[in-house]
C-alpha positions, 0 to 999 in steps of 0.5 A: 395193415388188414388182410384185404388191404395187403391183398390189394398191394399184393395184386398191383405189385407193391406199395410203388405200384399202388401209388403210381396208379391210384394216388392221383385219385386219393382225396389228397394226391400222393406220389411216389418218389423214386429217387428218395423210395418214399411218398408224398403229397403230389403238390409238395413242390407246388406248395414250397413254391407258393410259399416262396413267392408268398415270403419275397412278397412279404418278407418283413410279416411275421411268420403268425400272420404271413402262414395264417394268410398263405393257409387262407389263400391256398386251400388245396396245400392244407396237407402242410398242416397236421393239425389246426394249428398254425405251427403244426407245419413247421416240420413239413416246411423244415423237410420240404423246404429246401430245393435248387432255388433255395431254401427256407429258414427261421429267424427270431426267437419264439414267442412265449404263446406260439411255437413259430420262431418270429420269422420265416425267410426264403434264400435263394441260392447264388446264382450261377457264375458268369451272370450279372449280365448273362446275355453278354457272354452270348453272341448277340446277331442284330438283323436290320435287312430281309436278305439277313433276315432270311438267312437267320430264319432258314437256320432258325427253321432246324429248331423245333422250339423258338424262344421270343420277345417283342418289343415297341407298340404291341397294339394289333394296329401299332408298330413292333420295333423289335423281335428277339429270337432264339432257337432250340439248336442254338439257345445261346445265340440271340437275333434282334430282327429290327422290325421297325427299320425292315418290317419285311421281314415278318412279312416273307412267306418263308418267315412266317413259316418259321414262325408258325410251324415251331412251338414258341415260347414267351412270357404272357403271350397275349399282347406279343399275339395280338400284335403278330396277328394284327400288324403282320398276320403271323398266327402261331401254332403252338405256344409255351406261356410261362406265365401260364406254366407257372400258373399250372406248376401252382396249380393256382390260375390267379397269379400273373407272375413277371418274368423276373419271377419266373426266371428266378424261381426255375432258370435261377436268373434274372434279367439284370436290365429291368430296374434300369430301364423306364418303358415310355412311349418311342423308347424301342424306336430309337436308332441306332438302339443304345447298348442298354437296350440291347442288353435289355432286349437280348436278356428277355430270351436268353434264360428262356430255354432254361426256365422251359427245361425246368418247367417241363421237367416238373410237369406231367404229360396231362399238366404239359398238355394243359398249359399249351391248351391254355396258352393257345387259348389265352393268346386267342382270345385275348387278342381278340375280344379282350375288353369284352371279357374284362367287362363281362367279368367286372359286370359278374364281379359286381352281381356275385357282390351283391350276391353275398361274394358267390353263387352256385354253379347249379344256378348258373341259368341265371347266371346266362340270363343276367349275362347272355354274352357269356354264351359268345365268350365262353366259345366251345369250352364250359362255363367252368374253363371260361372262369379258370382262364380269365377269372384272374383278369379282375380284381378281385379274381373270380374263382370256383371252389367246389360248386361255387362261383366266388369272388377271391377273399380280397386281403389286406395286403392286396389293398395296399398294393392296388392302393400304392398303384393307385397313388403312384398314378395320380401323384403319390397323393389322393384325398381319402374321400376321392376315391370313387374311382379307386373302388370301381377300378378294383371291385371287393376293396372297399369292403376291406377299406370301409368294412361298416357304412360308418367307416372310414378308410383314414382308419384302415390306413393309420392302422395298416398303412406302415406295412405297406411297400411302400409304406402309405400315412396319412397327412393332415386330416385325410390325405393319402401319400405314399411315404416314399413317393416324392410330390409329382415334379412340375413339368420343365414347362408349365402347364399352359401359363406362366411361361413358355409352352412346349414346343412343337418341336419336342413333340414331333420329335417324340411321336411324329405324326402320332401326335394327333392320333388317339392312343392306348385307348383313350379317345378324345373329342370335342362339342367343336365351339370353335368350328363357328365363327367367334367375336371379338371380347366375346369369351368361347369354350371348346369342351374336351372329353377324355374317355378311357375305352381301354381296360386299365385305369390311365391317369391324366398328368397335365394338359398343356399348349403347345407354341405355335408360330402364331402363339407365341410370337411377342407381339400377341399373346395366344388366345387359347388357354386351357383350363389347368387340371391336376392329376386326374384318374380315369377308371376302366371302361369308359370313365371321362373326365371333361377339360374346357379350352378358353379362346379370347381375342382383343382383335380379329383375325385367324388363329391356329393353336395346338393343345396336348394332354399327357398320360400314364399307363397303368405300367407307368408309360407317358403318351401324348395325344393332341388336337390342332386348332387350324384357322379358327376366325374371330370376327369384330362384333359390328360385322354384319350376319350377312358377312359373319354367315358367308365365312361361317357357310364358306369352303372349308378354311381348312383345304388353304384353298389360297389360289383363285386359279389353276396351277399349271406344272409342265413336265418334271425336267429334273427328278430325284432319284432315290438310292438303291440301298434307301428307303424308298427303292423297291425292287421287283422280280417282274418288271413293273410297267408304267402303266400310265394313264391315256391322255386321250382317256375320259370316263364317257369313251370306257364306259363298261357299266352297262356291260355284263361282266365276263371274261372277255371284258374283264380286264377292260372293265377292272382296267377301266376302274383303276383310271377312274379312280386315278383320275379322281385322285388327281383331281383331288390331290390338285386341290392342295396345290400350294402357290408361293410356298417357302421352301427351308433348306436343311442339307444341299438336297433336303427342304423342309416344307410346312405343309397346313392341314397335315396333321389331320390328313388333308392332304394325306400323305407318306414317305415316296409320294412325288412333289412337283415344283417350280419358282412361282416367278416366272410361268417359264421356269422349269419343273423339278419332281421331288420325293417325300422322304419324310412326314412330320407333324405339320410339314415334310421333308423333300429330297430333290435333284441337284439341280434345284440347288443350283437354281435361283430364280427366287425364294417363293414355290409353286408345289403339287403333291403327286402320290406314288403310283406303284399300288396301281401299276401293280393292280394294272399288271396284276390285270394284265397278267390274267389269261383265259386259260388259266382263270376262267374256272376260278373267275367264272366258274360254270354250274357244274364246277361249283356243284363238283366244288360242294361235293 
């Protein structure tokens, strides 16, 4: 050592202190290692790591190829080498490589031109007893009321630190079944809030309060945010990402590794449950959930706390303070303009292709003049953060290396795996030259599949597809399969044709009045042919557009009809017929792909029909969506224009306006009762007047639109709105009166009722609305009012009084649909609860007030 340098070491006090202080700053970062009193590479457990998770991903790659890849790929952990050669980090792996989790080892004999043995192996240490199922041997709490629920989130509020899941349909406008929670001042005990029984408890202030004021910790938080926010305007303050601890542990911003992952390498755990259970759509909606599920459920939070201990503890106060910054932010943004930013990044994906695979950050002006939006979506951050963040959203990611913004080498072994995935969705087969969609879903792969223009990926494949998991051969000429993946399974029912369709009452069953909705980001419509009036022997096609808005891709499995009571009684054979398509993919950002329905009829008549197309997800969940074909006329050919353009210009077949005159229901002399403890009781700590509208009323005696607003006509003009509005609601609701209906008796107080159009929401109606009906036989008969208990595909179920039971005055009703009135008598008390003295500063505020309000 030189005389200046001793000196140097001398004036901070020692080699220690030297290194604390400026070995962050060394070209490659050093640290001091107390515990052992030596130094070494800052990133050191980073590296390990890496290389672990490199070595379960492959772990059947020679050790030559797998380090020679590792060292391509990771860059920054070039210290592990010594010299160029590959087998120069060997001693480095053989003095690092050993740790809680486990520890590295090498397998085979060594070649005779390389100094590497065969292969290398990662071996995780035994886990802690008790596990398999570590969840059980905490207590498990399942909540399912807002008393109980409050009562947990008054405990949960002495902790400083919750640990969360959700569960159910995390979309902003979906329906979250399950919250697990946990907190730091008990960790071992987990609550399942059964949110879909009793969603108010997310919607209590003290809850909410709970929630936003503790540091909440879950694993990729983007999805679980979004729907907090959306469904119950829950906004977390402060968040712990594990994913996106594990990313800054990495010191790598592309990985996006699963729980199981995360749990293994720093709790040394895993959630036993995943490989048994098979996500689809309705799964958490299951009442009473299955123990399976429970478990399931209970797991995703109960090795939460151990894996934030680790991961804490391995990071610095700058590293610590950087996840919860990026976790925010990454939560934030991802909920609310997630399919921007992905198709910004897919757009810049592709200009760095034709760039030659990367640009300067120097020229990044062009950068903005080709994609302006990046102005909007970087937000207050640099163009380098915006890319750290959600470069690794695309395939392949886009990185900055020095100066420059690139697309990350797409190897080998990622193809294979966007290939298998690729497969797998589309039956685990797929012609070589079919594959259009593939290359726009993952931009970069076909450049590794079809190097040259003259290419071919049949090629690529025989020559690497054996390494792949599974494996991917070539069958015929240019057939693509999985090796392991067995041919699609023909659905129990055939695909519209050759034999029974499914039911609709699978599908209610399964979805409910979700049936008919769009889902998952897909969209379907129609050019609407059967809107028109069709003739007889005359073939008509309905073209359906399936386009996938959302950014992932969605396979297309099967399209099918569903039996309806006019399609599949034996003496008609339905009309419709759907034209029958394999498993088709459709690429991110609105790919589509069309589907022609067919209506022939040998005689005239009115038809009803449903057809249903079924999906998967990129994670492999199945959903549903259907269109109802409901009164579509077909006419003989020798009916005159004249007739044919009355039914086609006459009232909408579809509002089942059968009765020529007006239905008169006197007042309900029996009435159902819902039960305190069901679903439909609603109590209020004010009580809630009736509120009802004057009979004596019209629109012309409460005429205030010519009054200036203040507030001594305040009440009176809000007031006289609400009527107005219930009147029109009235109005409306009348026009789906029903004459000589059938009422189907499923328990002594519970009748199902068809109700037609409600799957479109004419009429629209939900659970606690009122039903008014009387025998049809006799004008005398008396009024019985029911409740809505609950809303089905194409009908309701009513609970009424018992006295409608016992009635018999015939088997044909007459039914009025009256909605509940709660909202409004709400808004009219609300009303009257405004007093002058304490609300006319904030609704009328004077000039002086709002100049005293600026400042």
């Amino acid at each position: 050592m030189s005389k200046a340098n001793a000196k140097v070491m001398s004036d901070v006090g020692g080699v220690r202190q030297l290194v604390e202080r400026y070995g962050a700053h060394a070209p490659l970062p050093l640290k001091f290692v107390a515990s052992r009193s030596c130094i070494e590479f800052k990133d050191t457990a980073a590296a390990m790591i890496a290389l672990a998770k490199a070595v379960q991903a492959y772990p059947k790659t020679p050790s030559q190829g797998l380090l020679g890849n590792f060292r391509k790929q990771h860059p920054q952990y070039a210290f592990m080498w010594t010299n160029k050669t590959l087998a120069s980090c060997k001693p480095f792996i053989d003095l690092h490589g050993s740790s809680t989790s486990g520890s590295f080892s090498w397998d085979g004999d060594v070649p005779v031109n390389n100094a590497l043995p065969q292969i290398l192996r990662w071996v995780p240490n035994a886990p802690p007893a008790p596990s398999p199922s570590a969840a059980s041997s905490n207590a498990i709490v399942y909540v399912n009321s807002l008393s109980h629920g409050k009562q947990v989130f008054a405990l949960l509020s002495a902790s400083t630190v919750l640990f969360i899941d959700l569960e159910g349909d995390l979309e902003p406008n979906g329906r979250i079944s399950l919250l697990q929670v946990s907190g730091s001042h008990d960790p071992q005990t987990v609550y399942l809030i059964d949110t879909l029984t009793c969603p108010s408890i997310l919607r209590d202030s003290q809850v909410k309060r709970v929630l936003s004021a503790a540091l909440v910790v879950l694993h990729d938080a983007r999805r679980d945010t979004a729907a907090l926010r959306g469904q119950f305007q829950i906004v977390l303050s402060s968040i712990f990402d594990t994913q996106v601890a594990h990313q800054v542990l990495e010191g790598n911003h592309t990985l996006m590794a699963g729980l199981n992952l995360v749990l293994s390498l720093y709790a040394n755990v895993t959630n036993t449950m995943k490989t048994q259970v098979v996500h689809r759509e309705g799964l958490w909606e299951q009442r009473p959930l299955p123990p399976l599920l429970i478990e399931y459920a209970a797991q995703d939070v109960v090795h939460l706390p151990a894996a934030y201990r680790a991961m804490k503890a391995r990071m610095t106060d700058a590293m610590y303070t950087a996840c919860l910054d990026r976790s925010k932010a990454r939560a934030t943004t991802g909920a609310t303009s997630s399919a921007a930013i992905r198709r910004t990044l897919v757009q810049v994906s592709t200009y760095l292709l034709q760039a030659g695979g990367y640009i300067h950050l120097s020229t990044s002006s062009a950068l903005y003049a080709k994609f302006p939006e990046l102005h909007v979506l970087k937000g207050r951050g640099t163009l380098s953060d915006f890319f750290h963040t959600y470069g690794p959203l695309v395939t392949p990611s886009i990185v900055i290396v020095n100066d420059k913004l690139m697309l990350q080498t797409m190897d080998t072994a990622a193809a294979m795996t966007h290939l298998a995935a690729f497969l797998r969705l589309n039956g685990g087969k797929v012609a070589a030259a079919s594959l259009t969609d593939f290359y726009k879903a993952y931009p970069g792969v076909q450049t590794v599949l079809k190097p040259s223009k003259n290419s071919s990926p049949v090629a690529f494949i025989k020559r690497h597809g054996a390494k792949g998991t599974p494996p991917i051969v070539v069958q015929g000429a240019s057939t693509l399969v999985l090796k392991s993946a067995s041919p699609t399974p023909s659905p129990r029912r055939p695909i519209d044709g050759g034999g029974e369709p499914i039911s609709p009452a699978q599908l209610i069953k399964t979805y409910g009045r979700r049936f008919a909705q769009d889902k998952w980001g897909i969209a379907v419509t129609h050019d609407a042919t059967f809107a028109n009036v069709l003739t007889v022997h005359v073939p008509a096609i309905q073209t359906f557009v399936l386009t996938n808005q959302s950014t992932e891709v969605v396979s297309l499995r099967r399209c099918f009809r569903v039996a309806t009571p006019s399609s599949s009684s034996s003496s008609a054979k339905s009309p419709f017929r759907l034209t029958n398509v394999g498993p088709m993919t459709l690429a991110p950002f609105g790919g589509s792909i069309s589907v022609a329905c067919r209506f022939l009829s040998n005689i005239p008549g009115r038809f009803h029909g449903v057809v249903a197309f079924e999906f998967e997800s990129a994670t492999r969940t199945l959903f549903v969506i259907g269109r109802v074909f409901e009164g579509v006329d077909c006419v003989d050919a020798a009916m005159d224009a004249e007739t044919r353009q009355l039914i086609q210009q006459g009232p909408s077949r579809r509002q089942k306006k059968r009765h020529p005159t007006q239905l008169h229901f006197a007042p309900p002399a029996y009435s159902h009762t819902p039960s305190r403890n069901g679903d439909m009781a609603v109590g209020f700590a004010v009580p809630l007047g009736r509120h009802a509208l004057p009979a004596s009323w019209s629109t012309s005696a409460m005429d205030t639109d010519d009054l200036t607003l203040t507030m001594s006509n305040h009440t009176r003009r809000f007031q006289d709105l609400l009527y107005r509005e219930e009147q029109e609601l009235l109005r409306q609701q009348r026009e789906y009166d029903m004459e000589h209906a059938t009422l189907h008796r499923k328990t002594p107080v519970l009748f199902e009722l068809a109700v037609p159009g409600l799957a479109e929401g004419r009429p629209s109606l939900v659970a606690g609305d009122k039903v008014l009906i009387r025998h049809s036989s006799s004008s005398s008969s008396p009024t019985f009012q029911g409740t809505i208990t609950q809303v089905r595909l194409d009908g309701i179920y009513i609970a009424m009084p018992a006295a409608f039971s016992r009635s018999s005055a015939g088997p044909l009703f007459n039914v009025r649909f009256v909605s509940s009135r709660t909202s409004t008598r709400l808004e009219h008390q609300g009303l009257h609860a405004v007093s002058a003295d304490m609300h006319t500063a904030m609704l009328f505020p004077s000039t002086e007030q709002l100049m005293v309000g600026r400042q």
